[in-house]
C-alpha positions in Angstrom: -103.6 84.1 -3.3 -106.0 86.1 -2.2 -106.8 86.3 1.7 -110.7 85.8 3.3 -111.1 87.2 6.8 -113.0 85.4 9.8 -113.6 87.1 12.8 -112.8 84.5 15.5 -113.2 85.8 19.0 -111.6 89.5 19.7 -109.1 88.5 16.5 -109.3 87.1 13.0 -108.1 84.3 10.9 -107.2 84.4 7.2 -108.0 81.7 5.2 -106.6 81.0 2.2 -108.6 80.4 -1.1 -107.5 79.2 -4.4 -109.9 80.9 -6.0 -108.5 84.2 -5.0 -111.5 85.9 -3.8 -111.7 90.0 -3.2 -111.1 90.9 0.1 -114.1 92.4 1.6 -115.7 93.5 4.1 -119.2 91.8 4.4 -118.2 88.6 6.7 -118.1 89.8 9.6 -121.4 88.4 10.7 -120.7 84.8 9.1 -119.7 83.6 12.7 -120.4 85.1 16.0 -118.6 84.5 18.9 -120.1 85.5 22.5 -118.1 83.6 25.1 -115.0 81.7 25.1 -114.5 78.1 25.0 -111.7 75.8 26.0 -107.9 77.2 24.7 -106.8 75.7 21.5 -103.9 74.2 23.6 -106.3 72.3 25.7 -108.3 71.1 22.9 -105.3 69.8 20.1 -104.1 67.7 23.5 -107.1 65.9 23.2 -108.2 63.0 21.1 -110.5 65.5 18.9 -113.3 62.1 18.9 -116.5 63.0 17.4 -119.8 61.9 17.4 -122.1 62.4 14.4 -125.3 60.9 15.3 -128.0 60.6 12.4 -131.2 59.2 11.6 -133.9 57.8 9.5 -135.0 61.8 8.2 -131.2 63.1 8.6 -130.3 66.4 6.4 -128.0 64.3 4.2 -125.9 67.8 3.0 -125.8 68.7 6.7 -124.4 65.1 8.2 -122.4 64.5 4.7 -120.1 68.2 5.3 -119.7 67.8 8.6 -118.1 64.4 8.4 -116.2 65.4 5.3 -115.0 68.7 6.9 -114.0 67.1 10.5 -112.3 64.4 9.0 -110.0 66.4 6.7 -108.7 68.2 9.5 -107.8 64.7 11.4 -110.5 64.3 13.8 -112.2 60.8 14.3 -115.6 60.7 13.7 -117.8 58.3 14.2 -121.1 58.8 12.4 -124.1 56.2 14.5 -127.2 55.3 13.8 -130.1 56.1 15.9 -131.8 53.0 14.8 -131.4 49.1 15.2 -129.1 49.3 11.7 -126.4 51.1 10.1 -128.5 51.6 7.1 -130.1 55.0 7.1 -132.2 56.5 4.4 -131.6 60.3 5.0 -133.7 63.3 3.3 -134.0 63.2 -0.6 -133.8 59.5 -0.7 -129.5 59.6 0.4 -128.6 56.6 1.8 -126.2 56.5 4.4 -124.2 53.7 5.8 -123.5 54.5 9.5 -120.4 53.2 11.2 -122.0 52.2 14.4 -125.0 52.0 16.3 -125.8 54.7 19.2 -126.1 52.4 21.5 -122.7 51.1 21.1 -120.7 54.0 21.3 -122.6 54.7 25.0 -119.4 54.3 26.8 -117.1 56.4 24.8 -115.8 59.9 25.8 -116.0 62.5 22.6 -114.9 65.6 22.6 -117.1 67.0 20.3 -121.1 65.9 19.4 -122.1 67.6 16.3 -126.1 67.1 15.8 -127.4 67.7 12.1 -130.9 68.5 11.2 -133.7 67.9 9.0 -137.0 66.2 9.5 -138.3 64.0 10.7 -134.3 63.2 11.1 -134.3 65.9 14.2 -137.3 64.2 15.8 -135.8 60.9 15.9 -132.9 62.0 17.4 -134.9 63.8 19.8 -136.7 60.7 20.8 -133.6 58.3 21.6 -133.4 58.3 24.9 -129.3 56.5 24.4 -128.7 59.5 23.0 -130.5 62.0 25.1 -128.8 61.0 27.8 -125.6 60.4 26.4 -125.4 64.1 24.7 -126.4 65.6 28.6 -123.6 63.4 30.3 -120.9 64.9 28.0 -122.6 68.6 28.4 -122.2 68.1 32.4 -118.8 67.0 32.1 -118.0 70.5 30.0 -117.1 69.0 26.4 -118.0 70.5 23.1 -121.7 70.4 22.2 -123.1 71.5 18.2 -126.2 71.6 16.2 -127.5 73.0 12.9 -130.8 74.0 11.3 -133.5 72.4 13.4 -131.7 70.2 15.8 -130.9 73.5 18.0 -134.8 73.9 18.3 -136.0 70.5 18.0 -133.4 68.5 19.7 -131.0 70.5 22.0 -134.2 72.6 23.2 -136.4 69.8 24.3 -133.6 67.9 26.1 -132.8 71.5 28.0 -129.4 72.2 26.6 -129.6 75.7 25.9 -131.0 77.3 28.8 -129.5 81.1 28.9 -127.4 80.8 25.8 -127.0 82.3 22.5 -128.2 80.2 19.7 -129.6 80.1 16.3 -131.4 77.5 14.0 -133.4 77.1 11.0 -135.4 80.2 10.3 -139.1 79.3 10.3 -138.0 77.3 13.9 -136.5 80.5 15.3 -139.7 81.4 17.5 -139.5 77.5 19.2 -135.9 78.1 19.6 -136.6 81.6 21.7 -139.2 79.3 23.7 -136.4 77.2 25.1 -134.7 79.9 26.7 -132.3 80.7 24.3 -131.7 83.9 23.2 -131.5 83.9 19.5 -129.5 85.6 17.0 -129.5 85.2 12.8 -125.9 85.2 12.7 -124.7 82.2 10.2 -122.8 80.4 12.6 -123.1 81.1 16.7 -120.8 80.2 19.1 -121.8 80.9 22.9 -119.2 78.7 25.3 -119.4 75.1 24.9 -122.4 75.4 22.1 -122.2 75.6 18.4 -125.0 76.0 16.3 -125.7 77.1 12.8 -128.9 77.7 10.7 -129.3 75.5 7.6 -127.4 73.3 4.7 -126.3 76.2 3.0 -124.6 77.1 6.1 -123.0 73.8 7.2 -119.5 74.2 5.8 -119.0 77.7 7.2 -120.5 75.7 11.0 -117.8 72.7 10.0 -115.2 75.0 10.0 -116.0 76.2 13.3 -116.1 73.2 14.7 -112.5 72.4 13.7 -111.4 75.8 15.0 -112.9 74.9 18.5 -111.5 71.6 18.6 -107.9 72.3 16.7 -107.6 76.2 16.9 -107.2 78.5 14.0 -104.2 77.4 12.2 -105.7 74.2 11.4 -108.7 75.6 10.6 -107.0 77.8 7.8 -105.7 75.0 6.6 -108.6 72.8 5.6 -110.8 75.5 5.1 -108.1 77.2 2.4 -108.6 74.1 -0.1 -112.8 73.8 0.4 -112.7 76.8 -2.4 -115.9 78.5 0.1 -117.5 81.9 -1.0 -116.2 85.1 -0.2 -119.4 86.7 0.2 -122.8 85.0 1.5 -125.4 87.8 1.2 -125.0 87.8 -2.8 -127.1 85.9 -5.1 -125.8 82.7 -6.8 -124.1 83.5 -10.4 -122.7 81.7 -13.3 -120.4 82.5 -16.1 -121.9 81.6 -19.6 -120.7 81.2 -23.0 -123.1 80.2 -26.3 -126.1 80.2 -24.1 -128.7 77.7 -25.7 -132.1 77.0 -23.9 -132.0 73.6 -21.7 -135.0 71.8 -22.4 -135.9 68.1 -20.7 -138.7 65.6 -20.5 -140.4 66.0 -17.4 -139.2 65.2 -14.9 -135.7 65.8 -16.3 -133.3 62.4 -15.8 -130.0 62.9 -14.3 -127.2 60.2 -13.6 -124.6 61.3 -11.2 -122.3 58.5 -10.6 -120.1 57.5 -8.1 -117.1 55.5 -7.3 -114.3 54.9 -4.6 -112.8 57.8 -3.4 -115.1 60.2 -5.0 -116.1 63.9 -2.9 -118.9 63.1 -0.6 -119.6 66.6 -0.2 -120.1 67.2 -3.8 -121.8 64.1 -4.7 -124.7 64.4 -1.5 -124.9 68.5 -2.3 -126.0 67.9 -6.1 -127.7 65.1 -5.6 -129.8 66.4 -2.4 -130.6 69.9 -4.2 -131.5 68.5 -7.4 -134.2 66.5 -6.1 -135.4 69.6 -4.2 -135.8 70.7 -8.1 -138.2 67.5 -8.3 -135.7 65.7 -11.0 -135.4 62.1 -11.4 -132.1 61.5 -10.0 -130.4 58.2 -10.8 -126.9 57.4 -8.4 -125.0 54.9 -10.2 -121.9 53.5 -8.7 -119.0 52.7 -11.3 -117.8 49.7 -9.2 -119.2 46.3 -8.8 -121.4 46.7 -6.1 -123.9 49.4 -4.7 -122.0 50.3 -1.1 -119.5 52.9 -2.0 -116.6 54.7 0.7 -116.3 58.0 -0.6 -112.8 60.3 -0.3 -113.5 61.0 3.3 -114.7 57.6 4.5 -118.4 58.5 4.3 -120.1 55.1 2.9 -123.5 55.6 0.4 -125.6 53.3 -0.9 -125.8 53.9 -4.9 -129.6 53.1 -6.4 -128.0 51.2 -9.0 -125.0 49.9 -10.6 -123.6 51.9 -13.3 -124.3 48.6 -16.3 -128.0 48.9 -15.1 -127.8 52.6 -15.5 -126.4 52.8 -18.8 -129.9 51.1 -19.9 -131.5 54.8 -19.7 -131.2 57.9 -21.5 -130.7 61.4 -19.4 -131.0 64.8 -20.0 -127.7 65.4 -18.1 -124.8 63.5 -17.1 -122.6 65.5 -13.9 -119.6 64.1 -12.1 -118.7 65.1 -8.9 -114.8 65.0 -8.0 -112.4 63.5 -5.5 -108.9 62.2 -7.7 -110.1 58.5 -6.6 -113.4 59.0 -7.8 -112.3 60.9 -11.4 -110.3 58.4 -12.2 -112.4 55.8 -12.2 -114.7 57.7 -13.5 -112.5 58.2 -16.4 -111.4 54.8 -16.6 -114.8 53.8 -17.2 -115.3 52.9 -20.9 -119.2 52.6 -20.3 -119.4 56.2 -18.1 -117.1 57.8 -21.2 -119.3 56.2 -23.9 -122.3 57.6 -22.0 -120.4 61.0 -21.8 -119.8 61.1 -25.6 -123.1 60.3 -26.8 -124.3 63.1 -24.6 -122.0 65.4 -26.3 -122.5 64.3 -30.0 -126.2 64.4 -29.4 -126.0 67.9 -27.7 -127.5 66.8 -24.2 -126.4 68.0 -21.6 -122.8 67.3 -19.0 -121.4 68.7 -16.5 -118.5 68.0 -13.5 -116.8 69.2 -10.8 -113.5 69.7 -8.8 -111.2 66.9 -10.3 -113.6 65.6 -12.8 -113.0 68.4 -15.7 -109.9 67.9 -15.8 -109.2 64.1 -15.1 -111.9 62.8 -17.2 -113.4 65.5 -19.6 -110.0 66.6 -20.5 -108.5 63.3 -21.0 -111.1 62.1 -23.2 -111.6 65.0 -25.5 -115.5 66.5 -23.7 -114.0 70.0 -23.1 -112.9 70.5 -27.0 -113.9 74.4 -27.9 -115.3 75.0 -24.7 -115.1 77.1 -21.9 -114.1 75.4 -18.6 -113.2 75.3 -15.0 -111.8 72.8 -12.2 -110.6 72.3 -9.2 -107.7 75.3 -8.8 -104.5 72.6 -8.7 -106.1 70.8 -11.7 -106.5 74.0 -13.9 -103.0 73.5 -15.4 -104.5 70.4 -17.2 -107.1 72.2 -19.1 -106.5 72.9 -22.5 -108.0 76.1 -22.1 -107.7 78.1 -19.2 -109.1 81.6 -19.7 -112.3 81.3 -17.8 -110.9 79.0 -14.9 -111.3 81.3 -11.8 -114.8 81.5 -12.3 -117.0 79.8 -9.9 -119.0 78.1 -12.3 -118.9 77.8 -16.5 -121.7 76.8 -18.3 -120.6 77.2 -22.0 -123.7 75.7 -24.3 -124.3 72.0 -23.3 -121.7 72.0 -20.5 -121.1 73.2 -16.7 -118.2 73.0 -14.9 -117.4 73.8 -11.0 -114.4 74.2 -8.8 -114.7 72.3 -5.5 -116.5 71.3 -2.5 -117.5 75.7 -1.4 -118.7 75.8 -5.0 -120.9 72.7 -5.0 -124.2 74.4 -4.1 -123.8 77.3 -6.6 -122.8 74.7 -9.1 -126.3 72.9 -8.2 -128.4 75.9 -8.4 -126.9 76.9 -12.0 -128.2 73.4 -12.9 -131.4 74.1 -11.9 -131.4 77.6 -13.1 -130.7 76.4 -16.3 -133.1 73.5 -16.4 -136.1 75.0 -14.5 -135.4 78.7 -14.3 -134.1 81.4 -12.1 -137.0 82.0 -9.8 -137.0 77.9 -8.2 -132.9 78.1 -8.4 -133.8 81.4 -6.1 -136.2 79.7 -3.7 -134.0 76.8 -3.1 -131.0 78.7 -2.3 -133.1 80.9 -0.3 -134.7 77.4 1.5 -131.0 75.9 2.3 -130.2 79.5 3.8 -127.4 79.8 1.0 -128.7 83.4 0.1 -130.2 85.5 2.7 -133.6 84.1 3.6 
């Protein structure tokens, strides 16, 4: 195992990675810490409750990791709509099941309130007045306040939240952020006292992790962040490992199924899916189960744009799994998904999956026969071959194949590298802040 440094405060944590990254020097400006907040003491005493607000316009990637991240390290969060339902439609056409209403939480005490972006998700946050004054109550009383990309500027800004504090945001927003009397900084992920923010989806894991050291101190921290499989290094361009290159060609727009089932990796699922259709392709989310609503791994509930019978009608230029063990094996249980996954690799279209999904369904059914692969690290033992596992991502002809939840992005942009080129795989990672903007 290979150890990752985080500079937390006046000292520094070591996460753990699977995917034994070099130790390096280049991370020191991933967080930024100005002033202290609460002792980790006083914070692991507490009930760690969270409130996620989102909205019609919500960053789905942004409101999607911080859930996922939160909740693997034990906290209870509650994600609410700003709206009169529980049904949002976030950015990229993501629908989102909320788990309450705003207005019915009004009365409850969280230690933490994490705001994601995106627009106009940020605006209608903005304009809730439940939540406006629910979000300044629990700043006067001294608790835990966050945002990321343009909720620092649009949302914590308007409502006066950041007056004399260090702060960042989403880059183009970094002059309205300055004009709210913050004093801005570029680092990925600031924390000044009580605040949190962070500047964009790329960023949002790296800003989750933070949160769970605030709330639960370093040690748990390390330990959710070790398994996430995050980069090492964040000011390098996105890369890929490939063998037997061919050219990917498509019908334009390219379509692409990426199903889902219980128990399958939100963060993986939302992250493809959102950056794809960034890309402009035709995504199709089919659920494997009987009906559309879906709970994923870490209790996040989507909405799936059809069900996988209806889906199976269609032809697509690629097929990708995300992972989670619940979801990969139904997924690999399915006989309709596998059919669709052979005929894609007799007819030399393309197929791709992540995390558990190589292993648990490729594997088992024979898709990763004379090809280079990867997975999720504790599945590697369960590929037949297992030379080219520790890289990030393996493209070998017709296939791809990623490692986790940290490697979800650069397995999205190698999709779209390979589909539409380098030069719009550049532009969107530089547009989610994943490389240096």
């Amino acid at each position: 195992m290979a150890l990752h440094h985080i500079p937390f405060f006046s000292q520094t944590l070591s996460l753990t990675f699977t995917s034994k990254p070099k130790l390096n020097n280049n991370n020191k400006n991933r967080f930024s810490f100005f002033t202290p907040s609460l002792s980790s003491t006083a914070l692991m005493a507490t009930s760690n409750k969270v409130l996620l607000p989102i909205a019609e316009g919500t960053e789905p990637m942004e409101a999607v990791i911080i859930a996922d991240v939160l909740r693997r390290a034990g906290a209870d969060v509650i994600v609410a709509s700003v709206s009169a339902s529980l049904s949002v439609l976030a950015r990229h056409d993501v629908k989102i099941i909320a788990d309450a209403l705003v207005s019915d939480v009004v009365g409850t005490s969280f230690d933490l309130v994490a705001i994601p972006g995106g627009i106009p998700g940020v605006e209608n946050l903005r304009d809730c007045k439940v939540l406006e004054a629910l979000v300044k109550k629990h700043v006067e009383e001294g608790r835990l306040y966050a945002a990321v990309c343009a909720a620092p500027a649009v949302v914590l800004g308007p409502w006066g939240l950041l007056n004399g504090l260090k702060a960042t945001c989403f880059p183009t927003l970094i002059e309205k952020l300055a004009s709210y009397a913050a004093t801005t900084v570029e680092s990925r992920v600031q924390v000044d006292g009580k605040l949190v923010t962070s500047r964009a989806p790329g960023t949002t894991m790296e800003f989750a992790v933070a949160l769970v050291e605030q709330l639960m101190g370093k040690v748990k921290a390390e330990e959710v962040a070790g398994p996430l499989v995050m980069r090492s290094k964040h000011d390098e361009e996105h890369t890929f490992k490939e063998f037997n290159p061919v050219q990917w060609t498509f019908d334009n727009p390219p379509r692409i199924l990426v199903p889902i089932a219980y128990g399958f990796e939100e963060m993986e699922a939302v992250i493809i899916i959102d950056i794809l259709r960034r890309a402009k392709a035709n995504v199709v989310v089919a659920s494997v189960e009987d009906y559309l609503e879906i709970v994923a791994s870490r209790n996040v509930k989507l909405v799936a744009d059809m069900l996988l019978d209806e889906a199976a009608k269609l032809s697509y230029e690629l097929i990708v799994l995300p992972g989670g063990l619940g979801g990969a094996q139904a997924f690999g249980n399915s006989e309709t998904l596998v059919k669709l996954l052979e005929k894609q690799r007799e007819s030399n279209k393309y197929y791709g999956a992540i995390c558990a999904s190589p292993a648990l369904v490729l594997e088992r059914h024979g898709l990763l026969k004379g090809k280079k692969a990867t997975a999720y690290p504790a599945m590697c033992d369960r590929l037949s071959d297992q030379s080219e596992v520790e890289n990030r991502v393996v493209v070998d002809g017709n296939l791809i194949t990623s490692r986790g939840p940290g490697t979800s992005i650069e397995f999205a942009l190698a999709i779209v590298e390979k589909l539409f080129g380098r030069q719009l795989a550049l532009e969107l990672a530089k547009a989610v802040v994943f490389a240096r903007p």
